[in-house]
C-alpha positions, 0 to 999 in steps of 0.5 A: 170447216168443222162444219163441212168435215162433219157433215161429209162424215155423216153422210155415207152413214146417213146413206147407208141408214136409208140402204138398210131400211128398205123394206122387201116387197112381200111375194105375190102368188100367182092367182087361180080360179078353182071351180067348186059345186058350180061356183068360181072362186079366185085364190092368190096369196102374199108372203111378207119375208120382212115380217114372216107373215103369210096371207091367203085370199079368196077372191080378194078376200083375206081369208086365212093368215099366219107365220111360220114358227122358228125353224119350221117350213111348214104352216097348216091354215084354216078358215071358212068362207061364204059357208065353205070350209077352206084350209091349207098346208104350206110348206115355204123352204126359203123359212129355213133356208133364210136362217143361213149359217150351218143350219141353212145349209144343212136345212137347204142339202135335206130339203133338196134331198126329199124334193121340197126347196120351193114355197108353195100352198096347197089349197083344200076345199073340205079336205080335198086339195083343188089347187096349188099356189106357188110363192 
């Protein structure tokens, strides 16, 4: 009987263990193909908001990586690929906006205030901005 009454007492505990440590898929860019001096690239991206770790790729390729610091929204990336100097600047609201709290939603009231409360990257191709990928 001590048996059956502790084994129904740890159930829901079990249960829930297993609930809580399902990780959130990382969220996938929408890729898009830039033309730059007569080449074809494809860049995309994923964000992991488990492990704060943003990656962008060029056609397939993982070119740049980084995480946002605490409390900041924005992430300037650099990197060079096949000869070409790629760089990018982020700016991810849901970082802030996922603190919760009073700082949540006062970082969430000025980031609606200044039209900035989506996640997107810009991507730069030697300074110049050819393409925008939206998380």
């Amino acid at each position: 009987m001590k048996k059956k009454s502790l084994l129904i007492s740890t159930l829901p505990l079990i249960i829930f263990t297993g609930c809580a440590s399902t990780p959130t898929p990382p969220i996938q860019a929408q890729e898009k193909t830039i033309t730059h001096e007569g080449k074809e690239y494809t860049v995309g991206g994923q964000y992991d908001v488990d492990r704060n770790n943003l990656q962008l790729t060029v056609n397939g390729d993982p070119v740049m990586k980084g995480s946002f610091p605490p409390y900041t929204p924005t992430l300037n990336l650099a990197s060079e690929y096949q000869n070409l100097d790629i760089s990018s600047y982020c700016y991810f609201g849901s970082v802030l906006n996922n603190q919760g709290g009073v700082f949540g939603a006062v970082a969430g009231a000025i980031q609606s205030s200044n039209a900035k409360s989506g996640d997107k990257c810009d991507i730069k191709i030697a300074g110049e901005k050819v393409e925008s990928l939206f998380f």
